[in-house]
N, C-alpha and C positions, 0 to 999 in steps of 0.2 A: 421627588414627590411635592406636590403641592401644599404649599401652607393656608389655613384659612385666621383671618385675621381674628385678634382675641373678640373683639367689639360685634363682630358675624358671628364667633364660634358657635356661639347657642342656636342661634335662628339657620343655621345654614345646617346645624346637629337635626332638630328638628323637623325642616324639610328633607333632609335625609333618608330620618327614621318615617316620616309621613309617604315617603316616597316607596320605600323596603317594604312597607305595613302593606303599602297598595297593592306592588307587585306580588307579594306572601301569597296574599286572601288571593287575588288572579289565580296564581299556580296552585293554593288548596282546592280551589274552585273545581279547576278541571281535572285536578287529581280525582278529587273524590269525586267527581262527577262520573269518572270513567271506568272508577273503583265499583261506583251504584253500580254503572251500567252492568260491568264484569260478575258481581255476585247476589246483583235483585234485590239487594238490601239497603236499607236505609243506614249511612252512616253519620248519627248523629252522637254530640260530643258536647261533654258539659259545658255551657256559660262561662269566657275567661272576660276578667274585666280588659280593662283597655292597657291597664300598666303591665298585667301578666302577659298578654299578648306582644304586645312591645319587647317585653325583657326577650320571650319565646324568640320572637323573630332576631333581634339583638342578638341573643345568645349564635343563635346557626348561624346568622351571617359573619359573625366572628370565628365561629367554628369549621365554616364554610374557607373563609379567607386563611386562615391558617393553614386549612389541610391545602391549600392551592401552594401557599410560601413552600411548604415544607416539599412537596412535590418539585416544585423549582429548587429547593436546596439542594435537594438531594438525587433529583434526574437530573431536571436542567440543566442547572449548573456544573454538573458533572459531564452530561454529555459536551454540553459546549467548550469546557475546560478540555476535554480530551480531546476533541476537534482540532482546537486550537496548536493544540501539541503534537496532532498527528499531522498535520497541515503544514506546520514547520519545521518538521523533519522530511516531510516530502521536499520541501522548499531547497534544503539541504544535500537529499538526495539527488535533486533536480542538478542544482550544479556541481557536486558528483559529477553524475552522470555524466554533465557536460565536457566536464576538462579530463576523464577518462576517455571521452571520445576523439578530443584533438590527440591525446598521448595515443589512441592506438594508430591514426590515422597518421602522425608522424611515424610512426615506427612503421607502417605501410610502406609510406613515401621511402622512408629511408632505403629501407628490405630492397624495393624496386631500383634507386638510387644506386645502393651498392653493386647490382646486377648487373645493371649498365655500366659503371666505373668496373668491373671485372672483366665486363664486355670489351671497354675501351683498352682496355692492358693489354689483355690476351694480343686486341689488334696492333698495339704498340709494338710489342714481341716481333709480331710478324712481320711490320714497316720495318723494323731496324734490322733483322736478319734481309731480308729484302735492301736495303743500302747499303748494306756493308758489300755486300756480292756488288752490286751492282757498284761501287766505287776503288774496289779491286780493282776488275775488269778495267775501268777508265783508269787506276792511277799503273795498269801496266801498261797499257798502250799510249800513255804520255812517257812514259820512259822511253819504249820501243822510237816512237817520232824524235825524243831528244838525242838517243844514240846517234841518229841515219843525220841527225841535223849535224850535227859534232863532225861527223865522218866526213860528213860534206865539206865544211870547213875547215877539215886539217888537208884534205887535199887541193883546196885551193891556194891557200897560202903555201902549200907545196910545191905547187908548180908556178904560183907566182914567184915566186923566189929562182928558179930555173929559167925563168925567161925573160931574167937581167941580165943572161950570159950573152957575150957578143961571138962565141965561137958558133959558127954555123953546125958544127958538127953536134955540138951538143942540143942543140933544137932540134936537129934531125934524130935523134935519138929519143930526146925528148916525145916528138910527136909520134916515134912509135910506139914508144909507152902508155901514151894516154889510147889509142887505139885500140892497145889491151887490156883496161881498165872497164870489166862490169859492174853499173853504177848497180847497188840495190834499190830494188823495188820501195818504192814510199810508200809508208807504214800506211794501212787502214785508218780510218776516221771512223770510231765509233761514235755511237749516236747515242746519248741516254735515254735510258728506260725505263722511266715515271711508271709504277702500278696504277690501274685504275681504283677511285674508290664510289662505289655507287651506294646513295643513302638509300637505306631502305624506306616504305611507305609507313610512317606511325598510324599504328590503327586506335586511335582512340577506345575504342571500344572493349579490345583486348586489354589496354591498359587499363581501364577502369575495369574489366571482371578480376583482374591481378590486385589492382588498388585494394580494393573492397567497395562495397555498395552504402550508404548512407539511407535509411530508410524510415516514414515519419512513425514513432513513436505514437500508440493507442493513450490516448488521454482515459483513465476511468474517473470520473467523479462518481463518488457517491454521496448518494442524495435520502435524507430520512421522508420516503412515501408512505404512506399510509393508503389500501385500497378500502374507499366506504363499501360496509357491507351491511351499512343500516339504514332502513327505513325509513321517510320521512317522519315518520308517527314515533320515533324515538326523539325525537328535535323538537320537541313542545315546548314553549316556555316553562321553567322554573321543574320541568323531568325530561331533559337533555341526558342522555351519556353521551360520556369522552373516554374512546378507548385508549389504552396504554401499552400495555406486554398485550405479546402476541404469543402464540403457540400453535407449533403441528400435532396431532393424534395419528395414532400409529394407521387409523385407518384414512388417512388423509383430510378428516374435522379439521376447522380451524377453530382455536380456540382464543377468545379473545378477553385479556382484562379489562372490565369499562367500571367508571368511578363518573357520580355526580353528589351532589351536596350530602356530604357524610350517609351515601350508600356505596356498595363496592361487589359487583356482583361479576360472574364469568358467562359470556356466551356464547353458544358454540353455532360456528354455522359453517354448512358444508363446502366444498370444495369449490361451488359453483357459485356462491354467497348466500345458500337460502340459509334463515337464520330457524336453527332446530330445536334450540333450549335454551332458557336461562335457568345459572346457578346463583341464587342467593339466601335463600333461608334452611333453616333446619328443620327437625321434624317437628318444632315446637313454634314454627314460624318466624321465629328472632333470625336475625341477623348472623349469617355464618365467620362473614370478613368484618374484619375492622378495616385492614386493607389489606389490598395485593398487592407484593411487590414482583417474584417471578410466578410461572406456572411451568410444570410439567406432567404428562400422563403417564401412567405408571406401566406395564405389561399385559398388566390384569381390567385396564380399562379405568383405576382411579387417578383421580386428579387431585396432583398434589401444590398444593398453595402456601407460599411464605408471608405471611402475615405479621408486617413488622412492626405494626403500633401496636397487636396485643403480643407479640413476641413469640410468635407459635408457627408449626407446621398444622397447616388444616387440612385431610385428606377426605374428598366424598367420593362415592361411586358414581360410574356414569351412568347411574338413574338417578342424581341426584341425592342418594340416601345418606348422609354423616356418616363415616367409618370412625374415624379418631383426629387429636388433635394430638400435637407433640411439643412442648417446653423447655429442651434441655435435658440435661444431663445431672445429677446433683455431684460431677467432679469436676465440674466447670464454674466459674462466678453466677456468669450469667450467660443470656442467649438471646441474639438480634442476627433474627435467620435473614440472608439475603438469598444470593444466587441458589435453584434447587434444580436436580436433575434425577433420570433415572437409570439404570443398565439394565443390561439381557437378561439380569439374576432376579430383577424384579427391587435392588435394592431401592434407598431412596438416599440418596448422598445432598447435604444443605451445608453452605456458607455460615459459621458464624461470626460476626462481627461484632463484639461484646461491645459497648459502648458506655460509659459512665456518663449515664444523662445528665447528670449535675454538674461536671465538667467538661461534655462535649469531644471526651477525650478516650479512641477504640484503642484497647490496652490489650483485647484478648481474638485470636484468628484459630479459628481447626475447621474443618469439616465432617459432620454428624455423618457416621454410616450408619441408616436405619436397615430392617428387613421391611417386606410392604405392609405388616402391621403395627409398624412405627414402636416396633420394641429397638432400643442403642445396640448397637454393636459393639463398634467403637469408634473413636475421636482421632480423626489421622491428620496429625499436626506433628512437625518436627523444622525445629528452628530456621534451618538450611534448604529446604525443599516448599513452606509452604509460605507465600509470601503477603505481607505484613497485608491490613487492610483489603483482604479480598473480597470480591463482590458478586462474580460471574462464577459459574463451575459448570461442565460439560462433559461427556467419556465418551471415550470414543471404540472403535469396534474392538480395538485391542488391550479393553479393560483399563486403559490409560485415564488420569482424571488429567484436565486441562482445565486453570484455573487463573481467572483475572483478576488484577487488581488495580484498584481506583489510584490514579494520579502516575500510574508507570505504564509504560507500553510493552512490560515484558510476560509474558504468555508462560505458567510454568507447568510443567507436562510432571505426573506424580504414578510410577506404578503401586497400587493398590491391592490388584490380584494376582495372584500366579498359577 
């Protein structure tokens, strides 16, 4: 924030407040101007001097800028705090994700991997039953050749030794011996017999629908939209609304929270955007909200509202009419309604978040079961099931309460009815 020097403070306060004064009267101008238009009457209003007028405009613009801090305290900075935390667990998630993906894509590869080493065994099995036969075969037909070789050579040296005799007669004998000596047939020459091995074709294809498939992941973001469903003639200087909570009606209305300088009112506009009603005063014409923080409609057609600067559940019919407001309990400290919803039974189930304003410090959590004329039921709180600081509550078709809570990401489911 900007600091303004002490020696300017005054004159720069001054132009300030001269500036706020100008814009005021502008925006009274054509309020009431529109006001005349709307009711044919003249709206005329005591004489304020210059300093009550000042302090008047003073005062809202402070009242004005506060309820904006406190709106950012307590949304803003909440939603963005949870953003942040939910974004970072995604980040977390994200690489997860990642290195589960290599781990399963290994164990793919692997699975596949050992297939093929199963594949190669089996045919290992096969080659070596296949050599074994096939070097039999060869190492008996080397014997067969070394016998017939051997044979050969004892009869040589047999009869070379017989034909150093110088007796004729013994040659002549000799050579009728060898005459009747049949040589054996010379052994066969086997040939080796290499199996063939023909690679098969790798089909790519097959092996990746075997692998598994890799496929790109849907990114969601989400993003906080908002559809305008209002008219330019809402957007006036100094009577702007800014809508907030939103809600569905059972008959498909949308029902919208809008807040501008300390007013707080609900509007509902149909499906299509036409806008049908606004909800902001009583029968007495004051002011219903102090503010809104959720909205829910009820079975019966009222609309129930938590109002947590005056610390009340405000319920009106949808003709607008005030039914009741709701406070508490008197067996509780206190009561700072947030999160409100409704069920099938017509109940009205609300968040409270007790808060000790003077220390900033929520000490007390239940959830208020009203009936829909906001008489207590009961207070369904129990240490273990409802958790600390909750802010959200919803049920869902199975009587179940589902309830959030500010600064954790865990969601607790609570049965109620049986």
């Amino acid at each position: 924030m900007t600091s303004t020097p002490k020696k300017l403070g005054r004159a720069y306060q001054k132009r300030e407040t001269q500036r706020i004064i100008l814009d005021f009267e502008r925006g009274r101008e054509a309020e009431l101007t529109k006001e005349g238009e709307d009711t044919g009457e003249d709206n005329e209003e005591p004489a304020q001097t210059d300093e009550q007028h000042e302090q008047e405009v003073y005062n809202e613009s402070v009242n004005a800028v506060q309820k904006k801090l406190n709106k950012i305290e307590n949304i803003d900075l909440f939603q963005s705090e949870k953003r942040l935390s939910i974004q970072r667990e995604n980040l977390e998630k994200l690489k997860t994700g990642f290195a589960n993906l290599r781990l399963s894509m290994k164990k793919s590869a692997d699975e596949i991997s050992a297939e093929i080493n199963a594949i190669l065994d089996d045919n290992y099995a096969k080659l070596d039953k296949m050599e074994k036969s096939e070097l039999d075969d060869m190492k008996n037909q080397e014997v067969k050749a070394e016998l017939h070789l051997n044979n050969l050579k004892e009869l040589i040296n047999k009869y070379n030794s017989k034909l150093s005799s110088s007796c004729p007669s013994d040659l002549i004998v000799l050579s009728k011996d060898l005459s009747l000596i049949e040589l054996d047939l010379l052994p066969d020459i086997v040939e080796p017999i290499i199996p063939v091995f023909t690679r098969g074709k790798i089909n790519v294809d097959e092996i990746s629908k075997q692998f598994g498939e890799l496929s790109n992941g849907k990114t969601i973001t989400y993003k906080q939209s908002l559809i305008r469903l209002i008219s330019t003639s809402d957007w006036l200087p100094w009577s702007f609304w800014i809508p907030f909570a939103i809600s569905s009606s059972y008959n498909n209305d949308i029902l919208v929270e809008m807040y501008r300088t300390n007013e707080w009112k609900i509007t509902r506009y149909s499906k299509e955007g036409k806008k049908l009603q606004d909800i902001q005063k009583n029968n007495e014409g004051g002011d219903l909200y102090k503010s809104i923080y959720y909205i829910s409609e009820n079975i019966n057609g009222d609309i129930c509202v938590s109002d947590l600067t005056a610390n009340k559940v405000v319920v009106v019919t949808r003709l607008r009419q005030f039914r009741f407001t709701y406070s508490g309990h008197h067996s509780q400290p206190g009561f700072s309604p947030h999160g409100i919803c409704t069920d099938d039974l017509g109940h009205i189930l609300v968040c409270n978040s007790f808060t000790d304003r003077n220390y900033g410090i929520t000490f007390f959590f239940s959830v208020h079961l009203l009936d829909q004329d906001g008489h207590f039921l009961t207070s369904l709180r129990t240490p273990n099931q409802i958790p600390s600081d909750h802010y959200v509550v919803c049920v869902d078709d199975q009587q179940n309460i589902l309830i959030g809570s500010r600064g954790s990401s865990t969601l607790t489911l609570y049965k109620y009815l049986s």
